[in-house]
N, C-alpha and C positions, 0 to 999 in steps of 0.2 A: 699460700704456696703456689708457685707456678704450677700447671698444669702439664702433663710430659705429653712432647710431643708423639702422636701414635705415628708407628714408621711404618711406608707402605710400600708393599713388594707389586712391584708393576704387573706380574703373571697370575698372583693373588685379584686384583683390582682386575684384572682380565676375565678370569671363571666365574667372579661375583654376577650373581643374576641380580639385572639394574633395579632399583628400589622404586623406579618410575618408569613411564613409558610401556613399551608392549615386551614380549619376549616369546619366542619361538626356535623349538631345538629346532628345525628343518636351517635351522638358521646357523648350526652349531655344527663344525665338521669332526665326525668323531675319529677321522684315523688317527689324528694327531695335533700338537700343537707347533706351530710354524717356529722357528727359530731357537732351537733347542739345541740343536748341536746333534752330535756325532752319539751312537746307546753309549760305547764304552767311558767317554767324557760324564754322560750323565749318570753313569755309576759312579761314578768319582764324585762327584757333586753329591749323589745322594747318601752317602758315604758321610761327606765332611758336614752334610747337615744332619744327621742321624746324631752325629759327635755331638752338635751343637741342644738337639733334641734334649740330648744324656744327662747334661748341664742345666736346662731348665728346668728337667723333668724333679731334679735331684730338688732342686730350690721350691718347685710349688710340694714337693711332697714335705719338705722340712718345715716351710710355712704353714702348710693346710688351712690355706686362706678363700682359697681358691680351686674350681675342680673345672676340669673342661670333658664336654658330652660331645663327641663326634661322631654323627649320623652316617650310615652309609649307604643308599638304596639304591640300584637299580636293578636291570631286567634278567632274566635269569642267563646266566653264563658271565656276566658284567662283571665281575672279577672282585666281588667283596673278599672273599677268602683270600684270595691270595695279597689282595692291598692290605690285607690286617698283618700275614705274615711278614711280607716283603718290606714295609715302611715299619708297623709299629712293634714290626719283630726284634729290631733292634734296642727297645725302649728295656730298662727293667721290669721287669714284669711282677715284680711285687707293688711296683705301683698304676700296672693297667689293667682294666676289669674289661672281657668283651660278652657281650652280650647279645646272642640271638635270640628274635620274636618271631616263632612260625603260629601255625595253627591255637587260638586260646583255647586254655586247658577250661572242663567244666567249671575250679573255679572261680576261672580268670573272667567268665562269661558271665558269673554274678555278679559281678562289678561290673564299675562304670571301664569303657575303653580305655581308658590312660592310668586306670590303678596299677595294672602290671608293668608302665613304663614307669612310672613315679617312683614306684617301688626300686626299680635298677637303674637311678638316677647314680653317678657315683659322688660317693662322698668328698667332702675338702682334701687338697691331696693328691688326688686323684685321677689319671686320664680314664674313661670310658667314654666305650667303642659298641654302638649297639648296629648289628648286623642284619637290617631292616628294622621299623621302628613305627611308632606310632602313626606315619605317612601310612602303614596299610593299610590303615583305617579310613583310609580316603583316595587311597589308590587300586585295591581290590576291590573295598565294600563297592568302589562306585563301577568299576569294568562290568563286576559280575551281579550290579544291582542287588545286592545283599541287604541295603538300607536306602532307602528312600531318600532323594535328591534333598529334599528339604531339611533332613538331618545331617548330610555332608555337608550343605553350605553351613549349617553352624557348629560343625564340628572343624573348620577352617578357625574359627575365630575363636573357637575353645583351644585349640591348639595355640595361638598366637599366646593367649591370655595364659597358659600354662611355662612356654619356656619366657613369657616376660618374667615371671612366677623364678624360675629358676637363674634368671642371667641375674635379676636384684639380689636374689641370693648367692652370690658368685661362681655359679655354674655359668661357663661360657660356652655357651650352643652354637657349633658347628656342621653344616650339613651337606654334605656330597652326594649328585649323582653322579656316578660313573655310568657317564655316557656312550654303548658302544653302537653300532648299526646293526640293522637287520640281516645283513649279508654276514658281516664277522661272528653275529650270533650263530648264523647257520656251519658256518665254520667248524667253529666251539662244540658244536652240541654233532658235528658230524665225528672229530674230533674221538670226542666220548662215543663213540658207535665204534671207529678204525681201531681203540689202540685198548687192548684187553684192561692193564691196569687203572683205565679209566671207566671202565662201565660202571662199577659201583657211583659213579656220578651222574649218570645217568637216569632223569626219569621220563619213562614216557610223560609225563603229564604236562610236560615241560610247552612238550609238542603242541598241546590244546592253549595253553597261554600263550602260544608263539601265533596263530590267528587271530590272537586279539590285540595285535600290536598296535594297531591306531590308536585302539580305546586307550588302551594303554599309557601310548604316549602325549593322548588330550588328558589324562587324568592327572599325567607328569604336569604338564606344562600347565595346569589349574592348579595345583601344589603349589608349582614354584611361585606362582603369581600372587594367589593368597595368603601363605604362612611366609614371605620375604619381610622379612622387619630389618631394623636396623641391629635389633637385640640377639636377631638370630638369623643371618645371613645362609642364602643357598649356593654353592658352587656346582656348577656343573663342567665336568672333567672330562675331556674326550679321553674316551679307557679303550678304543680296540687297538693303540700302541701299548703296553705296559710300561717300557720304561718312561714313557711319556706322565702317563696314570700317577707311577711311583714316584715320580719329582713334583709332580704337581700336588698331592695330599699332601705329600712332608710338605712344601714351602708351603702350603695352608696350615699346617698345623704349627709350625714356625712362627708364623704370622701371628696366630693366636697368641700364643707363649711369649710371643716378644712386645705382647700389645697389653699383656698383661699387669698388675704392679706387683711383678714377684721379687722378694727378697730375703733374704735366710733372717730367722729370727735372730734376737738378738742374744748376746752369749751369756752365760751365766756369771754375776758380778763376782770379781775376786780369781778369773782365772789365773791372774798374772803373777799370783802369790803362791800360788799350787806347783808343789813339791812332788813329786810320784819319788818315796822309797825304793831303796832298790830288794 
């Protein structure tokens, strides 16, 4: 049987961080992506692939052949929440599972680091959506040195070894950073200071991770470098435009779905003779 050709979206092949060579965000401009067009145009667009979304989403759940895991990390104010409502808010939601990893519970901390990911892997079927993710484990541990240099370099390679683990199984691992700047964070986080119905988003603590932005962003760009495989690609998404952010996740997650080999099962023999009574 031929082999279907995989179809590739030019914008997709753009945020993909290269599988060779060097990579650095200083390199990456986060207010936006160049030749996008006009916001109200790109609502429209995001719109008619939302449609397209509805359709494929319909078909991997009917088959459950298939489940796709879409990662989301970045820096705090980076706009996870709202890229889940905003893109996957349109999806059905009896077939999207999201999933947030904050602080491990006592015991989450008996186990090994990746038991409580493994565990909200989603099933055939399925999209999920994990709202930080087993990256903290090598992006905290290492800022605030919580673990020892020589356990994060092989926890680089335990992670590889885990979603190879899950892509042979047909979970297709997708991973996003939304990319935004230093300055638009301070924005953001000023923002949640100015406007009352937003303090409850607000934590001071925020402020203490906002000094450790370099470590921060070499612990990023040693992420992206070591866990980029071919089985589980990283995009990185300049997020301090949104509607920028929100066309870019959908046509990644397009991508996926369309790159997939999804197809409605096959029907049950004999419909064609089926009579419904009145």
């Amino acid at each position: 049987m031929k082999k279907k050709k995989k179809r590739v979206d030019p914008l997709v092949k753009k945020l993909a961080v290269p599988l060779k060579g060097t990579f650095s965000l200083a390199d990456v401009d986060a207010s936006g992506i160049p030749g996008l067009g006009k916001k109200q145009a790109l609502k429209a667009e995001l719109k008619e692939i939302q449609a397209r979304l509805n359709e494929l989403q319909e078909i991997l759940f009917a088959q459950s052949e298939h489940a796709v895991l879409f990662v989301l990390q970045a820096m705090d104010t980076g706009g996870k929440d709202s890229t889940i409502r905003r893109v996957f808010g349109a999806l059905n939601p009896q077939g999207v599972r999201v999933k947030g990893f904050k602080v491990p519970t006592p015991e989450e901390r008996a186990h090994d680091y990746l038991w409580r990911v493994h565990n909200a892997v989603p099933p055939k079927g399925m999209i999920g959506i994990f709202n930080r993710s087993h990256y903290e484990d090598v992006l905290v541990t290492r800022v605030h040195d919580l673990v020892p240099a020589a356990e994060i370099r092989k926890r680089y390679d335990q992670i590889n070894a885990f979603e190879k683990i899950l892509a042979a199984n047909n979970v297709a691992v997708v991973k996003c950073m939304l990319y935004i700047s230093k300055d638009e964070q301070k924005r953001r986080l000023q923002d949640r200071l100015d406007e009352p119905e937003k303090h409850w988003k607000f934590n001071s603590g925020d402020l203490a991770e906002r000094k450790l932005w370099k470590r921060y962003m070499k612990a990023f760009e040693l992420a992206l470098a070591k866990c980029n495989t071919p089985w589980a690609r990283w995009y990185v998404v300049p997020a301090n435009t949104k509607t920028h952010r929100d066309l870019a996740v959908a046509r990644i997650l397009l991508h996926t779905l369309e790159n997939l080999p999804l197809k409605y099962p096959p029907a049950e023999e004999g419909l064609d003779t089926v009579v419904i009574e009145d």
